[in-house]
Each structure stands twice: as structure tokens, then as C-alpha cells.
C-alpha positions as CSV (number, residue, x, y, z in Angstrom):
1,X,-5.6,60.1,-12.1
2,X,-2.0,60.6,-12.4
3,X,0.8,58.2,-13.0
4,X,2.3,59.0,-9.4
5,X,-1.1,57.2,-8.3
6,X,-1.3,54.5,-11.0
7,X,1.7,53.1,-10.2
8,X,0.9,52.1,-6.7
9,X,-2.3,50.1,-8.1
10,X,-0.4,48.8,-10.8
11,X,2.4,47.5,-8.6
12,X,0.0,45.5,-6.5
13,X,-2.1,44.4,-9.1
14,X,0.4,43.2,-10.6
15,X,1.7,41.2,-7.5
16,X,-1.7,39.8,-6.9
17,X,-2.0,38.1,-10.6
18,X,1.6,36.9,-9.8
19,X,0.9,35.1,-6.8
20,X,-2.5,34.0,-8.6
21,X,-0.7,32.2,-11.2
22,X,1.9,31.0,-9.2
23,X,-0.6,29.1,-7.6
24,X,-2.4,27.7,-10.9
25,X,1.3,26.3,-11.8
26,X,1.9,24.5,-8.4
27,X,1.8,20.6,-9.3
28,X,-1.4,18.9,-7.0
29,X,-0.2,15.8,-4.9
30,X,-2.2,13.1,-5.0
31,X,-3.1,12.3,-1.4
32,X,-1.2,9.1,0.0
33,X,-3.7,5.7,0.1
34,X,-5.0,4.6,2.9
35,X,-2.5,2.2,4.9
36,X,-5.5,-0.8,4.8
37,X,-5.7,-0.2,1.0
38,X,-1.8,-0.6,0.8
39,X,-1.6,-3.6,2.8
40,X,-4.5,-5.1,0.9
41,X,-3.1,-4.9,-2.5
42,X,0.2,-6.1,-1.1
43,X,-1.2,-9.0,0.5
44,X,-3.1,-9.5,-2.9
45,X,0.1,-9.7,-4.9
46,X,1.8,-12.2,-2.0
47,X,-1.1,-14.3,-2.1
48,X,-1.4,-14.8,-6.1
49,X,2.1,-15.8,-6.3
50,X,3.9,-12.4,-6.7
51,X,5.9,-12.3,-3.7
52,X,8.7,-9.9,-5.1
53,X,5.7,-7.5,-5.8
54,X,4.0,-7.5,-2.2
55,X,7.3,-7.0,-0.7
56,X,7.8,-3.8,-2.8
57,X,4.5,-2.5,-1.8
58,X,5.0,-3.3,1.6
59,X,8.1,-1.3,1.3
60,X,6.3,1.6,0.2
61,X,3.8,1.2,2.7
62,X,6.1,1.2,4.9
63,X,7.9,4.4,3.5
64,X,4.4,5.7,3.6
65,X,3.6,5.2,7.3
66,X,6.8,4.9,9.0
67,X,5.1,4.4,12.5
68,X,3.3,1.8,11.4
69,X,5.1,-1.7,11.9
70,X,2.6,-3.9,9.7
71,X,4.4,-3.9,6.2
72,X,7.6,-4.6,8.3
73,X,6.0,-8.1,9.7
74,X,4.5,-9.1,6.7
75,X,7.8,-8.7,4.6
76,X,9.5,-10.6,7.6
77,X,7.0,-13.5,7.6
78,X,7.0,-13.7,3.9
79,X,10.9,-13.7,3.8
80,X,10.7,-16.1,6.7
81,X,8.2,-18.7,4.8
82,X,10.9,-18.0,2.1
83,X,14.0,-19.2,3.8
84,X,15.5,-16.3,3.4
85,X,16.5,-16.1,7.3
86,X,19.0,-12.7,7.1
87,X,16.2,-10.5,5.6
88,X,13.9,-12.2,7.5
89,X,15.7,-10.9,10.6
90,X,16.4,-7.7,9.3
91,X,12.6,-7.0,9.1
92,X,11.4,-8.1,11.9
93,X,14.5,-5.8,13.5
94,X,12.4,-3.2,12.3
95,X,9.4,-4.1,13.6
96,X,11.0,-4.1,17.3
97,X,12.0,-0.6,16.7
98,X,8.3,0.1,16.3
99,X,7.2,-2.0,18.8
100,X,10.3,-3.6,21.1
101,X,7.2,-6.6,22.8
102,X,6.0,-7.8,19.3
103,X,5.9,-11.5,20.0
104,X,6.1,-12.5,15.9
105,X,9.0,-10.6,15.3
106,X,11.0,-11.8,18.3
107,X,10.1,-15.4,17.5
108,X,11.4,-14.5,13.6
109,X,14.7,-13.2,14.6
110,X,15.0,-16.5,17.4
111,X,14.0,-19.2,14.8
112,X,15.7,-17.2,11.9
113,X,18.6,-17.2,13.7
114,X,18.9,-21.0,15.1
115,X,17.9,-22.0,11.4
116,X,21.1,-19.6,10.0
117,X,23.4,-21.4,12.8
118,X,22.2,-24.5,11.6
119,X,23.3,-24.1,8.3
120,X,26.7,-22.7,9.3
121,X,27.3,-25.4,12.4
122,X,26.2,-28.0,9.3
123,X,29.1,-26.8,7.2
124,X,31.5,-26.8,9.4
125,X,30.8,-30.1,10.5
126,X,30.9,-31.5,7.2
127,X,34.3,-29.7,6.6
128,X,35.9,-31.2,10.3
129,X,36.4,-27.5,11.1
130,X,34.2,-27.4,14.1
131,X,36.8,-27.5,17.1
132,X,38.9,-24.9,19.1
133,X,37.1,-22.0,20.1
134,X,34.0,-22.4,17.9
135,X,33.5,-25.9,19.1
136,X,33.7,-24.7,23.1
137,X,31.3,-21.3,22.3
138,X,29.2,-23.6,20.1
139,X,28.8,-26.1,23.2
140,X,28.4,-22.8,25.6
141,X,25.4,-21.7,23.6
142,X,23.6,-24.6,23.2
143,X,23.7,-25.7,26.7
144,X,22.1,-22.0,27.3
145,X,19.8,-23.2,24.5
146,X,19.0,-26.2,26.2
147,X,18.6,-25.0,29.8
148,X,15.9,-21.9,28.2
149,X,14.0,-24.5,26.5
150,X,14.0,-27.2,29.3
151,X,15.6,-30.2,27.5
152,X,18.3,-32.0,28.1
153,X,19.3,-32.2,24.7
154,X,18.5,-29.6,21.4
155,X,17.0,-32.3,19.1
156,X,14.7,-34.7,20.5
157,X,14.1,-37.8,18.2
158,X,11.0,-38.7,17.1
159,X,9.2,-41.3,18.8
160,X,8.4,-44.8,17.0
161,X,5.8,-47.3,17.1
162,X,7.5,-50.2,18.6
163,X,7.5,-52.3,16.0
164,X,9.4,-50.2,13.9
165,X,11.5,-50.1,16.8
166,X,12.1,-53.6,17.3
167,X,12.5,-54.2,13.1
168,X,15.3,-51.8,13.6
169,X,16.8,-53.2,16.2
170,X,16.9,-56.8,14.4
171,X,18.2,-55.1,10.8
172,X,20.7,-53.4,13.4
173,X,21.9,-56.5,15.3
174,X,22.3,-58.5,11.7
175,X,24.9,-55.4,10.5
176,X,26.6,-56.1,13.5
177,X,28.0,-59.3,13.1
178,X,28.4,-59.3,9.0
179,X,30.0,-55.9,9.4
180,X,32.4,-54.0,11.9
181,X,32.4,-50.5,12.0
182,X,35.5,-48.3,11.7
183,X,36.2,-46.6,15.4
184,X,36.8,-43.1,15.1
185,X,34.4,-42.8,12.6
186,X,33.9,-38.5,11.9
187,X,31.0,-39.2,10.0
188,X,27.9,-38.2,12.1
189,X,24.6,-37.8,11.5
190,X,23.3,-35.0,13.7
191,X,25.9,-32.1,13.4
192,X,24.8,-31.3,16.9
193,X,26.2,-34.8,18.5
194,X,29.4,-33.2,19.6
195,X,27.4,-30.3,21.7
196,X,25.4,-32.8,24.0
């Protein structure tokens, strides 16, 4: 054999060995777990306590499977149950984008959201800053409130035996004539008084 024929051989031996050992050096990926195994060591971790560590693994889940909008309603429910209303909401957002009927996020992002105004109605009652236009949208909204759910007012009181009821009303007609109240009093006890 001569060199002008050698080479040839040579050339694409050597290629082969190359692309051989290219594809010893290649790093092997693990293959991704099972959704059901992800959700089930996530709901492990929420259910011992570890909260923080289920919602990271329902994160990764989540990265995992992005289709999939189980990690998204479990980290919603479990920031719901937490009072943490905003990420609540933001979770179950993403579990309408996945699926726009899911019944358990919608009513997350509806309570979520009347717990949140709530809070922030609450504060500006306590303040004295709820007037103007906040005070007339406020009143807007929860007469839309009141007309989806059927009631005539927002918070219905509880009802009492009646002789609780008539205790009350003696304790209350005694305060009466020792005490007068102020009129104009600001203080109230429902925030939600000055909507009905």
C-alpha cells in the first residue's frame, strides 16, 4: 500500500474514533421524575410542616411540566391557607392560563381578593380616609357584590338564640339611661356600615 492510499483510511479512521469519543465525553441527563412522584414528595414536605419546601418543589414541578396546572393549585391553596392572599392570586392566575374554567382557582383569586380589600377598606376606615371617590367606587362595588351574591347586605350577622338576644337587649337598655352616647360617633364596628 502506498501513502497516497493510507491517507484516505487514516483520515476516516481517524474521524470515526473522534466522533466515538466525542460521544463517551457527552454528560448523560438524568431523565426528569415522574409528575405524580414530584407532586408526592411535595405534598409530603407541605404535609409534615415544611411548607416553604413543597412550594419549591411544586415550583420545579411546575418548571418540569409546564402544561400541567397541578403544582400551580397546590402552591395557590397552600399560600391561600397561609394568608398570603397576593401570591395566592398570583398562582392560581397561572392555573387559569392552563385551564381558563378551573373552579378552585377562580374561587382563590374571588376570596383572595375580597379578603385583600378587606384589609385595605379596614385601614382606611380606621384612618377616616374612606370618602371621595374611593368611598362612591367602594359603595359601587359592593352593591355589585351584593346583587351577584343575592343579599341585601355583604355581612349578614349571626343569628342568636333568643335569650342571648333578650340579655342583650336588657344590658343594652340599662347603658341607655346611665350613659348617652356621643352623636357623630366615627367609630364603627363593621368597616362596611358606610357601603349598605
Amino acid at each position: 500500500m502506498t501513502i497516497s492510499t493510507l491517507l484516505p483510511r487514516i483520515g476516516v479512521a481517524a474521524a470515526l474514533v473522534a466522533a466515538l469519543s466525542a460521544c463517551s465525553t457527552a454528560p448523560v441527563v438524568p431523565p426528569t421524575p415522574q409528575l405524580q412522584d414530584m407532586l408526592a414528595e411535595a405534598t409530603k414536605a407541605a404535609t409534615t410542616g415544611n411548607k416553604e419546601q413543597a412550594i419549591a418543589l411544586w415550583k420545579q414541578s411546575a418548571a418540569a411540566y409546564p402544561t400541567d396546572k397541578a403544582p400551580w393549585l397546590s402552591i395557590a391553596q397552600t399560600r391561600y391557607e397561609a394568608e398570603q392572599y397576593g401570591d395566592a392570586i398570583q398562582a392560581a392566575l397561572e392555573v387559569l392560563v392552563r385551564d381558563p374554567n378551573d373552579q378552585k382557582a377562580n374561587s382563590i383569586i374571588a376570596i383572595s381578593g375580597l379578603r385583600l380589600s378587606t384589609r385595605a377598606l379596614n385601614d382606611l376606615s380606621r384612618q377616616n380616609n374612606l370618602s371621595g371617590s374611593i368611598k362612591t367606587e367602594s359603595q359601587g362595588l359592593a352593591k355589585i357584590l351584593r346583587a351577584s351574591l343575592g343579599e341585601e347586605t355583604l355581612i349578614v350577622a349571626p343569628v342568636e338564640p333568643p335569650a342571648v338576644r333578650d340579655q342583650r337587649q336588657v344590658r343594652t337598655n340599662k347603658k341607655a339611661k346611665t350613659t348617652k352616647q356621643p352623636s357623630g360617633s366615627s367609630a364603627r364596628a363593621n368597616p362596611f356600615d358606610a357601603l349598605k
